[in-house]
Every structure is written in structure tokens, then in C-alpha cells.
N, C-alpha and C positions, 0 to 999 in steps of 0.2 A: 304657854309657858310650862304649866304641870305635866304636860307629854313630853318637853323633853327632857325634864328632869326624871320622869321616868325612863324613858330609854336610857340616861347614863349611867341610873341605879342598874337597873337590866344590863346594862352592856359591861357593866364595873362589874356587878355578880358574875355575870357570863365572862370575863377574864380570872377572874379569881378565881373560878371551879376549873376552868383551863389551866391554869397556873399551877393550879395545887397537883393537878389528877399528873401534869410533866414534872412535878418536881416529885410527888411519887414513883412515877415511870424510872426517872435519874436514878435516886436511892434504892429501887431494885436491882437496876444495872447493875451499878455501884456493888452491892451486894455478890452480885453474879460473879464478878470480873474476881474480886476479894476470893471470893470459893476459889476459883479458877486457878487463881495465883496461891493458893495456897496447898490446894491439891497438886498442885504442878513441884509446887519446894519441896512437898513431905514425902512425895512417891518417892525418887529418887532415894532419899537419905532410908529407905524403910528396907530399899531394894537390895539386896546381895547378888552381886554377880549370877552364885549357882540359881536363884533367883528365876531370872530372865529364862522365857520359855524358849526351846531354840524348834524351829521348825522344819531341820535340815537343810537349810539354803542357806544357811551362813551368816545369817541375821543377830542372833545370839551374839556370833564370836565378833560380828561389826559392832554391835551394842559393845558389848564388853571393852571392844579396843576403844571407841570412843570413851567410854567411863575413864580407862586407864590415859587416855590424852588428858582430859577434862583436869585429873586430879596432878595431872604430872603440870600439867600450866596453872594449877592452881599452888601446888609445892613451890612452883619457880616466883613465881609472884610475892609470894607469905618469906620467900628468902631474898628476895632483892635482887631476884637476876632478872634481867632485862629481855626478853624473848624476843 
């Protein structure tokens, strides 16, 4: 009888140390994802057009034209037109 209420103290502890170390793992995620998402909002808003590095291949002025889509559907939206 003492043995196996040892094993389910053992086996209770050995979840709990499992438990805790993935519910750690989560909250870093968590953490990551939060950075991520927040590095990903604030670049943009920091960025200026003359900004963007252009590499000669046209990539600049494609960045740029999307920016200027991005904001022209966001003007339409904040006015009520329907796109």
C-alpha cells in the first residue's frame, strides 16, 4: 500500500514539474509572438517613404506603391466608402 502511494506522490510531482516547465515554455512564446507583433506595428509607423533602401531593382518604388495603396484603403474605410 506505501508503494503506491508513493508512486502517485512521484507521479503527481513528475506532472507538476511538467506542467509548470510547459506553462513556462507558453509564457515565453507568448512573450515572443507580443515582441513580434509589436516590432512588426511600430516599424512601419517609424518608417518614411525616403526611408526605404532601394536596391535598384525597383523594390523601393513597389514598397512605396504599396504604402500608398495601404493608406489610400485605409482613407476609404475612416470615410465610409465601401471598396
Amino acid at each position: 500500500m506505501s508503494q503506491d502511494i508513493l508512486l502517485a506522490v512521484t507521479a503527481l510531482f513528475g506532472l507538476t514539474i511538467v506542467t509548470a516547465a510547459a506553462l513556462r515554455g507558453w509564457q515565453g512564446w507568448l512573450a515572443l509572438k507580443v515582441r513580434e507583433l509589436e516590432t512588426r506595428h511600430a516599424a512601419p509607423m517609424r518608417a518614411e517613404p525616403r526611408e526605404i533602401e532601394t536596391r535598384g531593382d525597383g523594390t523601393g518604388r513597389i514598397e512605396i506603391a504599396d504604402l500608398r495603396e495601404r493608406i489610400r484603403k485605409l482613407e476609404a474605410i475612416a470615410s465610409g466608402v465601401d471598396l
